[in-house]
N, C-alpha and C positions, 0 to 999 in steps of 0.2 A: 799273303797279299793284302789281305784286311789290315795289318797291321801299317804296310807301309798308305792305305787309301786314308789310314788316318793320321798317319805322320805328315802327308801332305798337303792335309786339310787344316792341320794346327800352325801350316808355314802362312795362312794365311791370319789379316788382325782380325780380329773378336767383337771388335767397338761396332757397331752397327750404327748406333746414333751419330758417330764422326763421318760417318759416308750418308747418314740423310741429310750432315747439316748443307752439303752441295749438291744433292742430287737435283736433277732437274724435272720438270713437272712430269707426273705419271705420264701424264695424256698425250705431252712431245715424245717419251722415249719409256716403252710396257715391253722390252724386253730384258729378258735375264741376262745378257752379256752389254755389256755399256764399253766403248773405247772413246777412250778421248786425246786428242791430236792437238786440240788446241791450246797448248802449253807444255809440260811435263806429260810423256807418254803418259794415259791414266787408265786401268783397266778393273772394271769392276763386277764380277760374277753374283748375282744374287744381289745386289747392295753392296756389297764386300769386297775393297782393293784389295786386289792381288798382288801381291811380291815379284817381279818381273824379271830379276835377273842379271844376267848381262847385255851390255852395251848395244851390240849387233845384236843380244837372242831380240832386244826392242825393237832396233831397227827394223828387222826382218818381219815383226809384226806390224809395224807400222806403216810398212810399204803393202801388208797384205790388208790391213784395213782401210787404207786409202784405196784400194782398188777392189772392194766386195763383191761377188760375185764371180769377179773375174781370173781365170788362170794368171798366174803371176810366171814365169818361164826362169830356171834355176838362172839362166845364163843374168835377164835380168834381175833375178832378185841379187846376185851375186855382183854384179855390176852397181845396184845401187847401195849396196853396202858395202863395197873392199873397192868401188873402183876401178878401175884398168889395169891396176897388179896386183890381184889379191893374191893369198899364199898359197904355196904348194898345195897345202891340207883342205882346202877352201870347202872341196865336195862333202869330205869327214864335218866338219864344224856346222856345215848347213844341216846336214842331217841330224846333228847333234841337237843344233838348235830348235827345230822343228820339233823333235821327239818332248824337248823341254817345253817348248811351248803349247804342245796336244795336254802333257798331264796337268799342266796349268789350266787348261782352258776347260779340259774336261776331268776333274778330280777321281769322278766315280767311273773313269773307263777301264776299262780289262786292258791287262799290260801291253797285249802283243795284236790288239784291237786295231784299224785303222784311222777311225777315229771320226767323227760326226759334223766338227765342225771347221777342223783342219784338214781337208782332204787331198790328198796327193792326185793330180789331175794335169794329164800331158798339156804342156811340156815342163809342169813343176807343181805349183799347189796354189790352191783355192782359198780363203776363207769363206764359210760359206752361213751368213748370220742375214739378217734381216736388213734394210737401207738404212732404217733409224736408228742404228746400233751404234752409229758414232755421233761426236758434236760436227762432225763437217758438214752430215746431211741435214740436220737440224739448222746450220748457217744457211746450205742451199736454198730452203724451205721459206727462213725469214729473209733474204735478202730477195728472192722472187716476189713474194706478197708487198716488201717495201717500193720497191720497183712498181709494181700493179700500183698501190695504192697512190705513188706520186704522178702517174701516168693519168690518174683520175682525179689529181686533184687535189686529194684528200692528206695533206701533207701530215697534217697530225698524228695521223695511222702510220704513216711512212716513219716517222720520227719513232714511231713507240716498237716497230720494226726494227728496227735499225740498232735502237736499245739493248732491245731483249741481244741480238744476232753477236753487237759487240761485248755484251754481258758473260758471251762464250768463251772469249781470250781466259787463261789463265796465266798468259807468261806470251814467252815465244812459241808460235806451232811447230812442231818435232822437237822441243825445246831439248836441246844434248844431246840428240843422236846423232851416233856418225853417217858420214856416208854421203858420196853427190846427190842420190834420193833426194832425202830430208835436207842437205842445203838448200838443194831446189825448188822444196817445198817449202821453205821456212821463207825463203825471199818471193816466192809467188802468192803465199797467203800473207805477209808481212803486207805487201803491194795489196791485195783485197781488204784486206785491216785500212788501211790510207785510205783509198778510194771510199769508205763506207764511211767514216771520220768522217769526208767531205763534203759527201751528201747528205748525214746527216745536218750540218753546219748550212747548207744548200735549202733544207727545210724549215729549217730553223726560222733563217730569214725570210723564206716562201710565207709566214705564218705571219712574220713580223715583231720576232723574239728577239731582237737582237742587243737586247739590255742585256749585258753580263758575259755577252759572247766573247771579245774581244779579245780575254787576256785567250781564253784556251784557242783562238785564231791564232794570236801571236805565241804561241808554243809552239802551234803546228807550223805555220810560213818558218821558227825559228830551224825547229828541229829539218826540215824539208824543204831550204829557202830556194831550189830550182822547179818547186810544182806550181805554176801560174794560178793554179784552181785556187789554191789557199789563201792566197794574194786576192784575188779575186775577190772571195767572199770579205775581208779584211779589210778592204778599201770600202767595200757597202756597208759593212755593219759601222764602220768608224764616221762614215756621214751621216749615216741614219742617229748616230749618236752624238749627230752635233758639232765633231771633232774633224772638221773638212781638210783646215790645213795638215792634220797629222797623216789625214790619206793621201793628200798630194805627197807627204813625204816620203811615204809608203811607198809608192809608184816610183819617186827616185831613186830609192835607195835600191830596188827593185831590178832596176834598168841599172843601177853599176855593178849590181852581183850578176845579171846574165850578161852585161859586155863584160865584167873579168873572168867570168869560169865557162860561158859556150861561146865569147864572142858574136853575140848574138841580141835585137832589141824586143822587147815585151812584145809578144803575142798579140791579135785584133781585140779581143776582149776586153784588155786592160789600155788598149788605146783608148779604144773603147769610152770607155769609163774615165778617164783621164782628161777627154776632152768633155764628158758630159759633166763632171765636175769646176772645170774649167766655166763651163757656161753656167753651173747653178739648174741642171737638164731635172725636174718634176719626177726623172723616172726612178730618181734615190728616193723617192716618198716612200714611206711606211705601208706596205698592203694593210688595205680591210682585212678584219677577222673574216674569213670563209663561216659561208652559213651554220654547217656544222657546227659550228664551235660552242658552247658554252656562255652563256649570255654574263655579262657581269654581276657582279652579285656580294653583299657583305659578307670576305674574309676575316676570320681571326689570325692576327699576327702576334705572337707573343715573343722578343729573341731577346737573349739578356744583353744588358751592357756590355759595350768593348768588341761584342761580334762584329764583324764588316766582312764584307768578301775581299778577298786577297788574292795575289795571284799563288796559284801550286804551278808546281814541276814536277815530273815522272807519277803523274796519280791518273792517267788517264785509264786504268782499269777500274780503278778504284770508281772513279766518275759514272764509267757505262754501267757497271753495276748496280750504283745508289738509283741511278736515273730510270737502270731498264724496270728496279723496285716500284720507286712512283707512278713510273708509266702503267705498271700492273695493279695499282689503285682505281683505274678506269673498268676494270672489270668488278668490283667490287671484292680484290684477292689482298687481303691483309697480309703483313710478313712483320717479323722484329729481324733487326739487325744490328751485330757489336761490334763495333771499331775499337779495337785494342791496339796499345801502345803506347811507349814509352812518353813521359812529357814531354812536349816540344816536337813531339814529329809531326804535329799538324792533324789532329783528329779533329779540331772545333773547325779549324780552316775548309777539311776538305766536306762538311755536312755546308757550311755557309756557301759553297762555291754549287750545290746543288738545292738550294733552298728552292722549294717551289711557288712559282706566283700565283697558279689556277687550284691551289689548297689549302684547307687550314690549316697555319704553322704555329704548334702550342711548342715553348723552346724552354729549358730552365737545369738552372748550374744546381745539382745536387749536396744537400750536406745532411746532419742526420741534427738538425737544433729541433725540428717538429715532424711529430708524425703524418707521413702524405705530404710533407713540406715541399719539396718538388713538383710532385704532379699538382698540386691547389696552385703554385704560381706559377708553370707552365700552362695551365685550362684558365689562370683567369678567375678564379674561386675565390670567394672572398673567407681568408684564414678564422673562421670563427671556431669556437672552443667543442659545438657536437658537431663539426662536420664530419661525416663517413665515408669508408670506403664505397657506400652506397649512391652516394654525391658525385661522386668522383667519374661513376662507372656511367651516371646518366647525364652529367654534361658530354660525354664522351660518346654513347649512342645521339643525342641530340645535334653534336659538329655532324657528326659522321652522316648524318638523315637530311644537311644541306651541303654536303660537302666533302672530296675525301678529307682524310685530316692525317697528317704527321706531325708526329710527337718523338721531340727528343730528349733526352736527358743527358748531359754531362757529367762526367764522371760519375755514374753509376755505383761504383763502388763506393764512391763517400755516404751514400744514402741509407735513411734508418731503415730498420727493420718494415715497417707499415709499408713504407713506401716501394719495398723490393717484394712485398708480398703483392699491394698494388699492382705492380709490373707487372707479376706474372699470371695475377687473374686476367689484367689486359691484353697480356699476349695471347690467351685461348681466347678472350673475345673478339681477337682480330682478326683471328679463322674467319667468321661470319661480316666481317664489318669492312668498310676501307679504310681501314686503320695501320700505316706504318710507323713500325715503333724502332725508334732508332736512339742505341746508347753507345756512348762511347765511354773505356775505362783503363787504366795503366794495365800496360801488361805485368800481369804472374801474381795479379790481387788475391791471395788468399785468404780472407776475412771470410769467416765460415757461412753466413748470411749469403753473400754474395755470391761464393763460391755454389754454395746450394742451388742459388736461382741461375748461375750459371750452365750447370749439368742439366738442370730442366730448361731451358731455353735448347741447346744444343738437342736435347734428345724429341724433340718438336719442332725439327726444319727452321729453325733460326739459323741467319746466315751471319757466320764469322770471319770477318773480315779483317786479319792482322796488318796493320801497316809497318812494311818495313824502310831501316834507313833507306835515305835517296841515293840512288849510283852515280857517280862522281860526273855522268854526264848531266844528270837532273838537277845538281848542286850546280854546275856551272850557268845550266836554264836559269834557275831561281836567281845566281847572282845575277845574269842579262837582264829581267826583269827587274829586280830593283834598282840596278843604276842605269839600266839603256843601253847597257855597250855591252858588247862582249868582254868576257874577263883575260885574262892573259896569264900564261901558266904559273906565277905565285900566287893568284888569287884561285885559278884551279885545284891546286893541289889545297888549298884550304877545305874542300871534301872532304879526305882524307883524316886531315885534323879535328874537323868536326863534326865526325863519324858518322857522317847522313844524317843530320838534326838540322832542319830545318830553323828550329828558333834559335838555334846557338851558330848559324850561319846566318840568319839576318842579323842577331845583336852584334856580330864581329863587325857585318859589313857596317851596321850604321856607327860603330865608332869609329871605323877607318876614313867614314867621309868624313864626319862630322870633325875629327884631329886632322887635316888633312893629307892625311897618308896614303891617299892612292892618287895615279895621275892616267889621264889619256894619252896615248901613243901609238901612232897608226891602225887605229881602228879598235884598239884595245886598250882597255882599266885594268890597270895589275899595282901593285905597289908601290910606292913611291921612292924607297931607300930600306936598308937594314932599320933605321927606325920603325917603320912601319910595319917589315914582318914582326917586332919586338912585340907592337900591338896589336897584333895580331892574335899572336902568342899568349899577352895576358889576358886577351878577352876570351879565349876558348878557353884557357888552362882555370880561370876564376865558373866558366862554363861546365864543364865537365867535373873539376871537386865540388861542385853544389851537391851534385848526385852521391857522394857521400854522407850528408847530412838526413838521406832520407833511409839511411842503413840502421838496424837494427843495434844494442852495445854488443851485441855476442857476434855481429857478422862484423861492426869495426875492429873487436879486439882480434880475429882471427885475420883480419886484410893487415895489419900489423905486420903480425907474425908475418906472412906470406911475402909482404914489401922487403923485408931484412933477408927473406930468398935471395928475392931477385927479384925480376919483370918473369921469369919465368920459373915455374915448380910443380911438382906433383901434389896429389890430395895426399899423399903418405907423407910425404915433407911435411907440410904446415900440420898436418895431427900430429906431428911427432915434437912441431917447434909449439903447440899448443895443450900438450900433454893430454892429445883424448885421442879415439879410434877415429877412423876416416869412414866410419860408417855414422860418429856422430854428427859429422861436418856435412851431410847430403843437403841437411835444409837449408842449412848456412851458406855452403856455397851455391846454392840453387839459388838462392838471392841475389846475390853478389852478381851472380851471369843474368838474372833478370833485369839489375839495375844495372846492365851492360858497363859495371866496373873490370868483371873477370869476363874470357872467354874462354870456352873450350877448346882447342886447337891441337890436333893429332896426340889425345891421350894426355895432354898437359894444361896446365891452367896460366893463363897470359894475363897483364894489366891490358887493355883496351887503349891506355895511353898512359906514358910516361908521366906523365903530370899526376897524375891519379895515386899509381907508386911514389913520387915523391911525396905529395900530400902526407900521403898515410907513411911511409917511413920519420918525413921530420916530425908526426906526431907523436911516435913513439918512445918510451924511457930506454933510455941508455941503460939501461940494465936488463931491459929486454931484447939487444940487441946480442947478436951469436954472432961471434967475431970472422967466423968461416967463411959469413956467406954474407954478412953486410956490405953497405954501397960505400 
């Protein structure tokens, strides 16, 4: 029996540092069993994600976590995972599951044990753990106190509420469980996700922020153009910013989307507002700052060249997160934070879209020509030949003693050594200071420097934040945003081609206007002829072989070999067509799927796009081509 309490304890991972980089503050949640619903089932024993199983063993904990405390009755737990026809075996499988989920929950229990935290309790079973052992009741917690605090007034508190609460999403909530349950929960908390979006947007303007709000208003009215609230706030914030006639447009276009989809005209609100617009009504003014607030005062702003805020599509995690960060500046709680990913997905964009205006922003593009070369032109320092890290550290207490202060750097990985040691003294000095430190770096940098200051960032609650490509609905966002209209299914399916890259989706679209190759037609911009998809074509395919030139010669000369495959082959193939073992080829091709040339794809290795394959085949000698399997 010892033997299997340790077999079952090795099913779980070992990393401890990878579960503090997300853990959430002691002080919200000091129990040993952590579940989390708000995204990907998550369940963490000690620190330590657990291995969960199958499909329904999740469900059926997920309906017993959602209801703690409380009897859960087999008939409904069975109901909310198989439905109204689950199978014969239905009673076998539940008990099955159950039993799975006791030696999960409890590793060190005796086999035939009932079990402590799983208890079986007429008319089915219990979980039986603490309230704040999930992120639900940690939402309940912060959206009461946001509530309180806007009810008093205090709208800025309500905002930094609101933060933290939305900071909780990781995904979808029940994110892939089956079962009417978890649909039903996935669209009721989806529906509480919105509504909190709104108010905080609702405070925003209570405060009189409404610089900068605009584009992520028109995300939300895009993505949800039937909730009048969003509308609502969009028409205020677009006068307040000057742009009157864009809101009376707003209002129009408003009133033809609810006469064509409820047959129905705008709500009293937006009358409302439509005629006090109409008259020029004093009550679009800018609120006074509230007493509370922070008096004005000399910020340092440092942002390099070429940064601007632009609009994003589908980052609206990403957002709550950075923001709910800042907002925890006000407590004087430092954090570092690293946005990884690929070039072009938008890492400078999505730091500019939360740039703060009530702190010091020290900002600067990393390289390694001088030591501390970054952090002296992000602080402001003037480059003299004995400056020190000593320098460095007390411009840095002195922002921090008028001011929170966030400090970014770019591309972090490009940076000398001084400056990554830099880093990492300031990231323990950010424990005590209001100091967020925020870097962004290409995913799967392994320059030994970096990599080093990586593992210690991670294993000291720094929060890693990968951004992934956009989903073909957020690509379709971002094109609405750049031309105004909605796209039409050849400029949709352009997602697809360029493979959730934001910046090789913008370059497409502006040489499509600029050649005039797309046109309007009932409501929608899509192509204008086969010419057009042709430029389409070139502009992604010139987009996508750039990313070979950032390949290593031993990772080109093996993508060679691999194109004279095919688009598709195994790791035993191309060792075999490059005469080495396929246990030489792991770095190689660990590359190659970092600079998302290759994918992994059930056991086989795929070109990401055609275009990429032929690059790399027409560069290939004809003498290294194998007649078998060439194109």
């Amino acid at each position: 029996m010892r033997c299997r309490s340790r077999a079952r304890r090795r099913t779980r991972p070992c990393s401890r540092s990878l579960q503090r980089v997300s853990a959430m503050p002691p002080t919200m949640f000091d129990t040993l069993v952590r579940i989390d619903l708000l995204g990907h089932l998550r369940v963490r024993l000690e620190h330590e994600e657990v291995q969960l199983g199958p499909a329904r063993r999740q469900a059926i904990l997920a309906v017993l976590a959602d209801n703690l405390g409380r009897p859960v009755g087999r008939d409904e737990l069975i109901h909310g995972v198989w439905g109204s026809a689950p199978p014969a075996s239905v009673d076998g499988n539940v008990h099955t599951y159950i039993s799975g989920l006791r030696r999960l929950l409890e590793p060190e229990r005796a086999r035939w044990s009932g079990g402590e935290l799983l208890v079986s309790e007429p008319p089915g079973y219990r979980l039986q753990l603490p309230r704040n052992s999930t992120d639900l009741a940690a939402l309940g917690s912060l959206k009461e106190r946001a509530n309180e605090r806007r009810a008093a007034g205090d709208h800025e508190a309500a905002v930094q509420q609101l933060d933290s609460a939305l900071a909780l999403w990781r995904g979808e909530a029940f994110g892939g469980l089956p079962g009417p349950y978890a649909e039903r929960r996935r669209a009721e908390l989806g529906e509480e996700r919105l509504v909190m979006v709104e108010q905080r947007i609702q405070n925003m303007l209570a405060l009189g922020e409404h610089n900068g709000l605009v584009p992520e208003i028109e995300a939300l009215v895009h993505e949800h153009p039937l909730r009048e609230s969003g509308w609502e706030s969009l028409i205020i914030a677009l006068q307040r910013d000057g742009r009157r006639m864009e809101a009376l447009d707003r209002i129009a276009y408003l009133r033809a989307v609810l006469r064509e989809h409820l047959g129905v005209e705008p709500g009293t609100a937006i009358r409302r507002l439509h005629q006090e617009l109409l008259a020029g009504d004093p009550a679009f003014a800018t609120p006074e700052p509230h007493v509370g607030r922070r008096s004005k005062r000399e910020l340092l702003s440092i942002v390099p060249g070429g940064v601007t805020r632009s609009q994003l599509a589908g980052r609206e995690l990403e957002i709550a997160k950075l923001k709910s960060c800042i907002g925890e500046l006000r407590t004087r709680r430092g954090r570092v934070v690293l946005v990884e990913g690929e070039t072009g997905i938008g890492k400078s964009a999505l730091l500019s879209s939360v740039a703060p205006s009530s702190c010091h922003l020290a900002w600067a593009v990393a390289d390694d020509k001088q030591p501390l070369g970054v952090l002296i032109r992000a602080l402001g320092l003037e480059p003299t030949a004995s400056i020190a890290m000593s320098d460095v550290l007390k411009r840095v207490e002195q922002l921090c003693a008028s001011a929170s202060l966030v400090l970014v750097v770019d591309d972090l990985h490009e940076a000398d050594e001084a400056s990554l040691l830099g880093w990492d003294l300031l990231a323990m000095a950010s424990r005590s200071l209001p100091l967020l430190m925020i870097a962004t770096c290409r995913s799967g940098e392994h320059k030994p420097g970096f990599a080093r200051l990586r593992r210690a960032l991670t294993a000291r609650d720094a929060v890693l934040m990968p951004l992934r490509p956009l989903s073909r609905a957020a690509c379709a966002q971002l094109i609405h945003q750049v031309i105004g209209v909605p796209p039409g299914p050849a400029l949709r399916a352009l997602a697809t081609t360029a493979l959730g890259n934001p910046l090789v989706l913008r370059q497409t679209i502006a040489t499509l206007v600029r050649d005039g190759s797309i046109r309007t037609s009932n409501g929608l911009v899509d192509l204008y002829d086969d010419a057009g998809a042709a430029a389409a074509e070139r502009v992604l395919v010139a987009a996508l072989t750039a990313r070979l030139d950032r390949l290593s010669g031993i990772a080109l000369e093996t993508l060679r070999a691999a194109a004279v495959l095919g688009m598709r082959f195994t790791a035993g193939e191309v060792a075999a067509a490059v005469g080495r073992r396929p246990s030489e080829l792991v770095d190689v091709l660990d590359e190659a799927i970092r600079a998302k040339v290759l994918a992994d794809v059930g056991g086989f290795l795929t070109f990401t796009h055609p275009a990429q394959r032929r690059a790399l085949y027409d560069s290939t000698p004809p003498d290294q081509m194998t007649p078998a399997r060439s194109a």
